[in-house]
C-alpha positions in Angstrom: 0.0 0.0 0.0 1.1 3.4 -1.1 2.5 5.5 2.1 0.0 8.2 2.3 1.4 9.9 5.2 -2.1 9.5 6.9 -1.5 10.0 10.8 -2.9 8.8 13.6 -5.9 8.5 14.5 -6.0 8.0 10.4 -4.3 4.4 10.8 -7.3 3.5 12.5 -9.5 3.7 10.0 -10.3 -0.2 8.4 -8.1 -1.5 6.0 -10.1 -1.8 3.0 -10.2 1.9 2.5 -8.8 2.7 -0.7 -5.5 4.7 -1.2 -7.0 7.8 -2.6 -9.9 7.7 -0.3 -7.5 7.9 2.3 -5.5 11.1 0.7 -8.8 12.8 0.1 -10.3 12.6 3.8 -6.2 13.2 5.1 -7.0 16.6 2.6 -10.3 17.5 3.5 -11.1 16.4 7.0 -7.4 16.6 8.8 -6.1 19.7 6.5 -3.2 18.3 5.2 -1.9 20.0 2.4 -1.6 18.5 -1.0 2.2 19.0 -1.4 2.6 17.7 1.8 0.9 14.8 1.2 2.6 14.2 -1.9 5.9 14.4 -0.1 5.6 12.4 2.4 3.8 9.7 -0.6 7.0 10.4 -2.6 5.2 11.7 -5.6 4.4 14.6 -8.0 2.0 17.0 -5.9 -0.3 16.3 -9.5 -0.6 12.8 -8.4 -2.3 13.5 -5.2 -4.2 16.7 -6.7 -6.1 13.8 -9.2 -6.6 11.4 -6.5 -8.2 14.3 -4.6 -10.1 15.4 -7.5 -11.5 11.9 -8.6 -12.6 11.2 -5.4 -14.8 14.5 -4.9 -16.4 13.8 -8.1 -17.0 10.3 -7.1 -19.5 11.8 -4.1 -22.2 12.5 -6.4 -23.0 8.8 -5.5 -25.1 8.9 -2.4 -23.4 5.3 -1.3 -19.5 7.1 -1.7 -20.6 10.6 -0.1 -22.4 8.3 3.0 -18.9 6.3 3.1 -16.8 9.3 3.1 -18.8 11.1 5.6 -18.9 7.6 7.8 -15.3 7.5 7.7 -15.0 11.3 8.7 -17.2 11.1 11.5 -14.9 8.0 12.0 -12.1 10.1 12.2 -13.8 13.2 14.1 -15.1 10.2 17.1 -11.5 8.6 17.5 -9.8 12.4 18.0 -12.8 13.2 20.5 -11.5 10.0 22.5 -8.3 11.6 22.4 -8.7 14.8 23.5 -12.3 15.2 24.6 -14.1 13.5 27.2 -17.4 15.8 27.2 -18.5 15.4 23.4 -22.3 15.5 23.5 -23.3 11.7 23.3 -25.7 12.5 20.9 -23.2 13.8 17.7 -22.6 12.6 14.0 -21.2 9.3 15.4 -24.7 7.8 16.6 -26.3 8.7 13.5 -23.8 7.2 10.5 -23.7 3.4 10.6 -19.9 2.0 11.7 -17.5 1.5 8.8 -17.3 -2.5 8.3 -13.9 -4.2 9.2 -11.9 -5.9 7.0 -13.3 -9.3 7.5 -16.9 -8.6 7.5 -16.8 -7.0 4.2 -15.5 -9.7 2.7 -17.7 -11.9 3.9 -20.1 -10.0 3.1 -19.2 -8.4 -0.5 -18.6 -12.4 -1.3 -22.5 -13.3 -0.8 -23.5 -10.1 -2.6 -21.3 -9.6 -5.7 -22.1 -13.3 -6.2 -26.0 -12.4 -6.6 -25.2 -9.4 -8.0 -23.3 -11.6 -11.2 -26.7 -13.0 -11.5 -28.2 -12.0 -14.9 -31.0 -8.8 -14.2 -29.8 -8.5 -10.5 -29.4 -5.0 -8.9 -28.8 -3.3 -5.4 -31.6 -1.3 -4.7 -30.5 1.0 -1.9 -33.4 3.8 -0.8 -32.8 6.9 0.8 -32.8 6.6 4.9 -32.9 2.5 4.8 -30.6 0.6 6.9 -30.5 -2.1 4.4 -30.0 -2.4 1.2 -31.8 -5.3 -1.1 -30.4 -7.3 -4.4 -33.1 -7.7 -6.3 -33.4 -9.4 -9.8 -35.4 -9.8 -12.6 -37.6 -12.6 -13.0 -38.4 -12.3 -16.6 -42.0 -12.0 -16.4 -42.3 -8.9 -15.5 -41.9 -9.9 -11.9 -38.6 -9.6 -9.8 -37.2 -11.9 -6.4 -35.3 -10.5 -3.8 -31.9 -12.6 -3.3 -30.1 -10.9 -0.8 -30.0 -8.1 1.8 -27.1 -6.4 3.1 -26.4 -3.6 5.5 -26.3 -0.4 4.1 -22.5 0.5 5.8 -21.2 -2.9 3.4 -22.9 -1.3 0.5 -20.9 2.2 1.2 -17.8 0.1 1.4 -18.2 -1.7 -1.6 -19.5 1.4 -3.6 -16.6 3.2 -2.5 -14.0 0.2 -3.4 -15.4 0.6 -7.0 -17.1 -3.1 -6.7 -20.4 -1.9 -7.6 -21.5 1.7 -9.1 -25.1 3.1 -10.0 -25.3 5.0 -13.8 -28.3 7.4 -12.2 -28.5 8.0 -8.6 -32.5 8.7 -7.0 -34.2 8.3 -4.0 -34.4 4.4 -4.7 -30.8 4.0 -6.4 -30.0 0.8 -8.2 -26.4 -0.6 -8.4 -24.8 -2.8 -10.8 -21.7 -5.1 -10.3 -18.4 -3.6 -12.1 -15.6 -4.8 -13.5 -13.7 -4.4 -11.2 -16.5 -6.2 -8.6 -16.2 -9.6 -10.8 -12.5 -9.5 -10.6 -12.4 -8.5 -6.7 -15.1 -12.0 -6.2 -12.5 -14.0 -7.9 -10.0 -12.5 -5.2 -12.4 -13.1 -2.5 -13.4 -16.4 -3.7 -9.5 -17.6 -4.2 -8.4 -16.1 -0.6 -11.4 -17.8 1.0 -10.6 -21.5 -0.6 -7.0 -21.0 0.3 -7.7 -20.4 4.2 -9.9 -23.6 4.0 -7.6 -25.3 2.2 -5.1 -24.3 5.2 -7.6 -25.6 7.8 -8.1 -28.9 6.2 -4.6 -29.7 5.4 -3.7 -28.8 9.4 -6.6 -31.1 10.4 -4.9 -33.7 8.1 -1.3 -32.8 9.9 0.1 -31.2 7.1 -0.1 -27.5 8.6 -0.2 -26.2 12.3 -0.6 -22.6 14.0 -1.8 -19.4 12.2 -2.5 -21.2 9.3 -5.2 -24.0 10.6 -6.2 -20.8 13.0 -7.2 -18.8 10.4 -9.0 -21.4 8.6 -10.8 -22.6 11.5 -11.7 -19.1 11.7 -12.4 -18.3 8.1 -15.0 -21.6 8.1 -16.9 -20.9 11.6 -17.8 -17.4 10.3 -19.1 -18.3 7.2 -20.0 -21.8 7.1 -20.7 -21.6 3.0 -16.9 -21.3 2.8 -17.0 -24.7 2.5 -18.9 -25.0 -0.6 -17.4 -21.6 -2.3 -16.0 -23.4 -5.1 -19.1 -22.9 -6.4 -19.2 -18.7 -6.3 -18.9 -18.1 -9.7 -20.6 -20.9 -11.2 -24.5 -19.6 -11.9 -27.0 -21.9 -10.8 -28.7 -24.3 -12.8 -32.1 -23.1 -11.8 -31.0 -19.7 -12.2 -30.5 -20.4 -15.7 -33.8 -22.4 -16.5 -35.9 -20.1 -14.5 -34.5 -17.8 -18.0 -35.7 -20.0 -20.5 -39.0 -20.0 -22.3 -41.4 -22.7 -23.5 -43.3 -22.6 -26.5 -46.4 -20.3 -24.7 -43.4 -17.9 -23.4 -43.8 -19.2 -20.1 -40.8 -19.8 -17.9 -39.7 -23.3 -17.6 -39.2 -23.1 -13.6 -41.5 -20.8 -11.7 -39.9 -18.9 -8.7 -41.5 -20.8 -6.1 -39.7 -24.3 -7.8 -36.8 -22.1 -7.9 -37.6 -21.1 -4.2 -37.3 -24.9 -3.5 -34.5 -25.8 -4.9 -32.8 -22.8 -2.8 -34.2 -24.0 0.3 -32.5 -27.4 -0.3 -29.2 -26.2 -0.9 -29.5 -24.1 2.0 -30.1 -27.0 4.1 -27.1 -28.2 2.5 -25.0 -26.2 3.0 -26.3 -25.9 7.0 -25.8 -29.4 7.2 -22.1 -28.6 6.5 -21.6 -31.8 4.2 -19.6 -31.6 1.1 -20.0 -33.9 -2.3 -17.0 -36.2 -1.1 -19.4 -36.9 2.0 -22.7 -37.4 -0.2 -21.9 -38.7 -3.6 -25.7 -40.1 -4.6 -29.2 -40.7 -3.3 -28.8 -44.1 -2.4 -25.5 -43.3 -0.5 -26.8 -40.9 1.8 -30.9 -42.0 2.5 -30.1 -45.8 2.7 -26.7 -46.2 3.4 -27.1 -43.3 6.2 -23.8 -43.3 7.5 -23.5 -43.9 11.5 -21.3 -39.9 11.5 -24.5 -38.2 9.9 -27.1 -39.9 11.8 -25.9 -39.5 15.3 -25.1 -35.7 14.0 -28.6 -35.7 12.9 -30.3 -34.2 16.3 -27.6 -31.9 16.6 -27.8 -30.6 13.6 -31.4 -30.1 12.4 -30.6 -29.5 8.7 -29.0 -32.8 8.2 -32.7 -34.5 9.2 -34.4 -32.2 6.7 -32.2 -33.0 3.8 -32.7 -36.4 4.5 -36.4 -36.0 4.9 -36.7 -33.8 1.7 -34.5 -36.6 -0.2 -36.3 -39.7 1.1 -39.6 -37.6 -0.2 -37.8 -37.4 -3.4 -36.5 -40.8 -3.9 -33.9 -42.5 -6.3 -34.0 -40.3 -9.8 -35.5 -37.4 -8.8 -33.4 -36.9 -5.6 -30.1 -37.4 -8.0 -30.8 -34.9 -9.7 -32.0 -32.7 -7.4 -28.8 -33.2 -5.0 -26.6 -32.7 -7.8 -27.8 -29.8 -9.3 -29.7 -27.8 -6.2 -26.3 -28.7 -3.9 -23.3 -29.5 -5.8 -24.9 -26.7 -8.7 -23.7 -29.5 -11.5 -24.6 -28.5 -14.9 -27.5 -31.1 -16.6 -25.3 -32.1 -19.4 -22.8 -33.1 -16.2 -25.8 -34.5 -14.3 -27.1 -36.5 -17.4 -23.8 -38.1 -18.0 -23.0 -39.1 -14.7 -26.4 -40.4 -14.1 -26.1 -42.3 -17.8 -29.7 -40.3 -18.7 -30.1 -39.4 -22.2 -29.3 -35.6 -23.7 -32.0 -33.2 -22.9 -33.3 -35.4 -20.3 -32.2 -33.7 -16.9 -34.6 -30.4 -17.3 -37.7 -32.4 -17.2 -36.5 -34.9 -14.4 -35.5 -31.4 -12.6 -38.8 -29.3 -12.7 -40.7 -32.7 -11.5 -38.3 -33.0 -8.7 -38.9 -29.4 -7.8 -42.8 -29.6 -8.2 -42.5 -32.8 -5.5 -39.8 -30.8 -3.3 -41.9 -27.9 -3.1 -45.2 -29.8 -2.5 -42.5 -31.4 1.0 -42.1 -28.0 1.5 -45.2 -26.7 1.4 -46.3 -29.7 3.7 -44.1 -29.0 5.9 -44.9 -25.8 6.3 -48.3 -26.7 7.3 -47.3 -29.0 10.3 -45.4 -26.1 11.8 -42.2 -28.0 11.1 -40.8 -25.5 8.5 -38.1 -23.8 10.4 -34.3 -23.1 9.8 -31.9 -24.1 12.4 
C-alpha cells in the first residue's frame, strides 16, 4: 500500500479503505496539504491533486458521499476520544452506521457480488434504509429478492469501486463492475485458500496461524466450505430464464424457491460432495457420522427427509444440481440419462420438493436451524 502519510488517528481507519480515499479525507477532513501529502507519498504534488479530484467527483454517488462522511465522523469520534471527554453523546457518530472491518466485508461483499453476477440483479438502496436489497429480474415482469445487506457494506463496496449506480435517486440501483467480478474472484481464491489451510492442518500437514485462520475463516461463514461454487451460476437460475413454447418460464420462482431451500439445508448441514456422492449413499446407506449428527444438527434430518420424499432419480438430480450446482449435461452423464433429459426430471423434482415444503410448512415444522 502506497504511504499516504495519513497520521494517527488515520491508521485507525479499516483496511479496505482505498489509497486515494484515504489522501482525500487526510485533505479535506485533517487539513493536510496537498504538497505535503505528496511528499511524504513520494510523488508529483499532480498525483495527489487527481486522487483528490476523482474522489470529490465520485460523491455525487449517495453510497461514496455516505462512506466518506462515515469515515470522517470516524475520524472526528477517535480524536474526540483523544482529546475530549465531554462530546455530547448524541453527535454525528450515533447517527452514520460503523465502517465495516476488514473481515466482514469480505464476507459480506462475497454473498453479494455473487448475486449481483446473477443475470437482471441489482442493489436497490433507498434513501434513509438501513438495508439495502439485491433484487433481480424474473423475466415475467416480476422480480425476487436474493439478498439483503447492511447499508455501511454497500458504502464500502461502492466506494471500493465493486459496484456503481449509472443514475442516482431516492431508490438508487447498483450494478456489479468490472472491477466487482474481478475482486469475487479474489475473495473467492483467498477464501478456498484459508480452507484449504484448515483442512490440510486437520490432516497434519499445517499447524498454528494457518489451521487458525482457517478454522476461523469456516466458523464465520459456514458456506466457505462450498465456495467453489461462487462463480458458477445456478442451474435453476439459468432455467428459470428459458422459455417454453407459450413464453412461459420453464421453472416458476417458487420451484426455484425450493430448490434454494434445499441447498441451503445443504450447505447448514455442513456436508460436502465427497461426503454425499448419490441418493442411495446418503438416505439408505445413512452413515453412522451423519445420523448421530442428525439431532444436533437439524438440517441434516431435513435433507434427508426432503431426499427420502424425493427418492432414487429425482433426488439425483436434485442433490446434484440444487447442492453441488452441476450442470445437466454433467448431471445426465454421470447419471447415464439421455441428452435433454435432466430439465424435465428437474422441474418434477422441484414440483415434488416444493409440494414437502409446502407440507411442511403446514405441520409447523418449517423452520431453519
Amino acid at each position: 500500500m502506497m504511504d499516504t502519510g495519513v497520521k494517527p488517528p488515520w491508521n485507525r481507519l479499516p483496511e479496505w479503505v482505498p489509497d486515494a480515499a484515504r489522501v482525500y479525507l487526510a485533505h479535506t477532513e485533517q487539513g493536510q496539504s496537498i504538497r505535503a501529502l505528496a511528499r511524504q507519498a513520494g510523488c508529483h504534488a499532480s498525483t495527489v491533486l487527481r486522487q483528490v479530484r476523482r474522489i470529490e467527483t465520485r460523491r455525487d454517488d449517495p453510497l461514496i458521499d455516505a462512506a466518506l462522511s462515515s469515515l470522517g465522523v470516524a475520524r472526528a469520534s477517535a480524536m474526540d476520544r483523544m482529546t475530549r471527554k465531554d462530546r455530547d453523546p448524541m453527535n454525528a457518530a450515533n447517527q452514520h452506521p460503523a465502517p465495516p472491518d476488514a473481515l466482514t466485508l469480505a464476507r459480506e461483499a462475497r454473498q453479494i457480488l455473487r448475486r449481483l453476477c446473477e443475470s437482471g440483479a441489482v442493489l436497490a438502496v433507498a434513501a434513509e434504509m438501513d438495508k439495502a436489497v439485491v433484487v433481480r429480474d424474473t423475466g415475467d415482469g416480476g422480480s425476487a429478492r436474493t439478498g439483503v445487506v447492511d447499508v455501511a457494506v454497500a458504502e464500502a463496496m461502492a466506494l471500493k469501486g465493486w459496484i456503481a449506480c449509472d443514475q442516482p435517486a431516492r431508490i438508487s440501483r447498483y450494478r456489479v463492475t468490472a472491477s466487482g467480478r474481478a475482486a469475487l474472484n479474489r475473495l473467492v481464491a483467498e477464501q478456498e485458500n484459508k480452507v484449504r489451510g484448515f483442512a490440510e492442518a486437520q490432516a497434519g500437514f499445517e499447524t498454528g496461524r494457518a489451521a487458525e485462520a482457517g478454522l476461523d475463516a469456516v466458523e464465520r461463514d459456514p458456506r466457505a466450505r462450498k465456495s467453489r461454487y461462487v462463480l458458477a451460476e445456478s442451474p435453476l437460475t439459468a432455467l428459470g430464464r428459458r422459455r417454453d413454447k407459450e413464453g412461459m418460464p420453464f421453472l416458476t420462482e417458487p420451484l426455484i424457491a425450493a430448490g434454494e431451500r434445499l441447498r441451503e439445508d445443504y450447505e447448514l448441514a455442513q456436508l460436502g460432495p465427497r461426503s454425499v456422492q448419490s441418493w442411495d449413499r446418503y438416505v439408505q446407506e445413512a452413515p453412522v457420522e451423519i445420523a448421530e449428527g442428525a439431532e444436533a444438527n437439524p438440517a441434516q434430518a431435513r435433507l434427508r427427509a426432503a431426499l427420502r420424499d424425493l427418492g432414487p432419480g429425482l433426488g439425483d438430480v436434485a442433490l446434484r444440481c440444487c447442492c453441488y450446482l452441476e450442470g445437466l449435461e454433467t448431471t445426465e452423464k454421470r447419471l447415464g440419462w439421455s441428452a435433454r433429459s435432466g430439465k424435465v426430471v428437474l422441474r418434477i423434482a422441484l414440483q415434488r420438493l416444493r409440494r414437502h415444503y409446502d407440507a411442511m410448512s403446514r405441520q409447523g415444522g418449517d423452520f431453519l436451524g
